[in-house]
ZALO-839361 format. One record per residue (C-alpha): x, y, z. Coordinates in steps of 0.2 Angstrom, whole numbers, plus 5000, padded with zeros to 4 digits. Example, Ala and Ser with C-alpha at 12.3 -4.5 7.8 and 13.67 -1.06 7.14 Angstrom:
506249785039/506849955036/
This chain:
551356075540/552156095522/553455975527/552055855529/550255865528/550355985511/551855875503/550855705505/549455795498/550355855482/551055685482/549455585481/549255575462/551055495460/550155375474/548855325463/549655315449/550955195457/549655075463/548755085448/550355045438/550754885450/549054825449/549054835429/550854735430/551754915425/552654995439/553955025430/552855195424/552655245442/554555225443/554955365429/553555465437/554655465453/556055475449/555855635436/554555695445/556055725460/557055805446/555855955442/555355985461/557155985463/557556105449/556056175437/554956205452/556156295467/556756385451/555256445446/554756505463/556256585463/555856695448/554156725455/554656755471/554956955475/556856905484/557756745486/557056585494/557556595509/558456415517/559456485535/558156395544/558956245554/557356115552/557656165533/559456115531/559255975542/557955895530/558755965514/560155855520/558855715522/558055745504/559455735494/559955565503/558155485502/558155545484/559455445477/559155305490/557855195476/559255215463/560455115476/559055005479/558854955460/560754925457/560154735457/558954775444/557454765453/556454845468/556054695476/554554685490/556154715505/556654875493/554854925496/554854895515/556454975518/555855135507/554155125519/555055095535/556055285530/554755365527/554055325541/555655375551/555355545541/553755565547/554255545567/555755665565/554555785557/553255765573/554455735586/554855935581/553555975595/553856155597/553356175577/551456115586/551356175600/550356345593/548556355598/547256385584/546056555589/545056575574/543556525572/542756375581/542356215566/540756155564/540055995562/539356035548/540956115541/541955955545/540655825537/540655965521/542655955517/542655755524/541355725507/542355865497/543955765500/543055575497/542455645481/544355705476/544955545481/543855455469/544155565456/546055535456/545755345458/544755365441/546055485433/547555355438/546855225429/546455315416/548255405416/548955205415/547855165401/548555325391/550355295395/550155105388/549155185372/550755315370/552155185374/551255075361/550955225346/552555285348/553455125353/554255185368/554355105385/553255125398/554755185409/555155335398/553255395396/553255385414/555055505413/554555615400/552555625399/551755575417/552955635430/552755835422/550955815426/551055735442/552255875448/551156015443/550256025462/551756045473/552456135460/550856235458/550856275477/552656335476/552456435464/550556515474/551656505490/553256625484/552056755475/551156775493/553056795500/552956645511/554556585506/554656445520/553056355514/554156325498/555356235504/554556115514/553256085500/554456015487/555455925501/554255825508/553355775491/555155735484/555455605502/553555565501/553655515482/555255405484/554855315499/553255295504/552555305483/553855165475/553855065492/552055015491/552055025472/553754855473/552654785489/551154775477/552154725460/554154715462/554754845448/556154765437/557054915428/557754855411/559454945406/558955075394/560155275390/558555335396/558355275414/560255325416/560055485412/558855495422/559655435437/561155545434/560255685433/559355655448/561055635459/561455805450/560055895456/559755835472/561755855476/561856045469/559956095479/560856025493/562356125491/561256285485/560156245501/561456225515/562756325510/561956495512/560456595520/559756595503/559156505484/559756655473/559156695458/560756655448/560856465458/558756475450/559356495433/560756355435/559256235443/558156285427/559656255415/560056085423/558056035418/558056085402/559655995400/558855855407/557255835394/558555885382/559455725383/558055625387/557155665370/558855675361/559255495365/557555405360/
């Protein structure tokens, strides 16, 4: 479920704020929330679940080097898409159409299902209870995506910055504070292998399925700035060493944590250094 239901949950805000950046004529915002946002669920978070965690994150499971493999590939795949200079509406459907494949490898796992549920029975009244809970959450984000827009247009005009590098520096560290959030919760109750999945899923979720509806609704044309390359390279970078810090042994250590943790800061480092 983390490699799916949790991540797309965690991933919802980035959603929001991508459609609400297309439909305001802005998605470039919602791709500098994406693709920073996969720099810190790549680095800053799986290191500091690391550090909280009582041992090492533990990675020897085949289904997690298998998508670790498929993480780092989907997280670069936009920044290929964009060589052009644009995310056209076909960038978007090819980014839809993988998630898509994502999500019927994840299902097609069958034996990760098959367990039967023997607590207690639901109640109608319990399901209609978390159905209006969820609604109300729903609406809530909508309203806090517009108003997240609205800010990062008031910021990119104060401080005469583009909208692209408020989304890099400023939106994306708020949007990755739920998966990032539940990674952290998840290694502090030692279990290590809801990590993992968690930041996976939302950094595949947030590349594909986030940035392909956002270019289906508004094509994102992504101007030549330092800012943006950094970005990209340091998103190559981190999705390169997790996957060799993923596949290569049973474990995240601490000491590959403190490299992941370096290679952010590095990351904002530049970023700010540069404007």
């Amino acid at each position: 479920m983390a490699f799916f239901a949790v991540a797309f949950g965690a991933s919802l805000p980035d959603l929001f704020v991508g459609v609400s950046s297309a439909l305001n004529g802005i998605p470039e915002l919602s791709f500098g929330d994406v693709i920073s946002g996969n720099v810190i669920d790549l680095t800053l978070a799986v290191a500091l679940a690391v550090f909280i965690s009582r041992s090492a994150i533990h990675s020897d499971s085949k289904l997690v080097k298998k998508s670790a493999l498929f993480t780092a590939l989907i997280a670069v795949l936009p920044l290929f898409l964009v060589l052009d200079g644009i995310l056209s509406k076909g960038d978007g459907l090819v980014l839809i159409s993988a998630f898509l494949l994502y999500a019927i490898w994840v299902f097609l796992r069958g034996e990760r299902f098959h367990k039967v549920y023997d607590g207690e029975k639901a109640k109608f009244k319990d399901f209609f209870y978390d159905l209006g809970v969820l609604i109300m959450a729903l609406a809530v984000m909508l309203l806090a995506s517009q108003g997240i827009v609205k800010s990062a247009v008031y910021f990119g005009q104060i401080f005469n910055l583009p909208l692209i590098l408020v989304g890099i520096l400023i939106v994306s560290l708020g949007n990755a504070l739920p998966e990032t959030y539940f990674a952290v919760i998840s290694a502090r109750r030692e279990q290590n292998w809801m990590v993992l999945g968690d930041l996976m899923g939302s950094v595949i979720s947030c590349a594909t399925l986030v940035l392909g509806i956002t270019a289906l609704i508004h094509p994102i044309r992504i101007v030549n700035l330092p800012s943006v390359a950094v970005a990209r390279f340091f998103l190559i970078l981190a999705a390169g060493f997790f996957l060799i810090f993923t596949i290569s042994g049973r474990k995240i250590s601490r000491k590959e944590a403190i490299f992941l943790f370096l290679l952010y800061a590095a990351f904002i480092l530049i970023e700010i250094l540069i404007i």
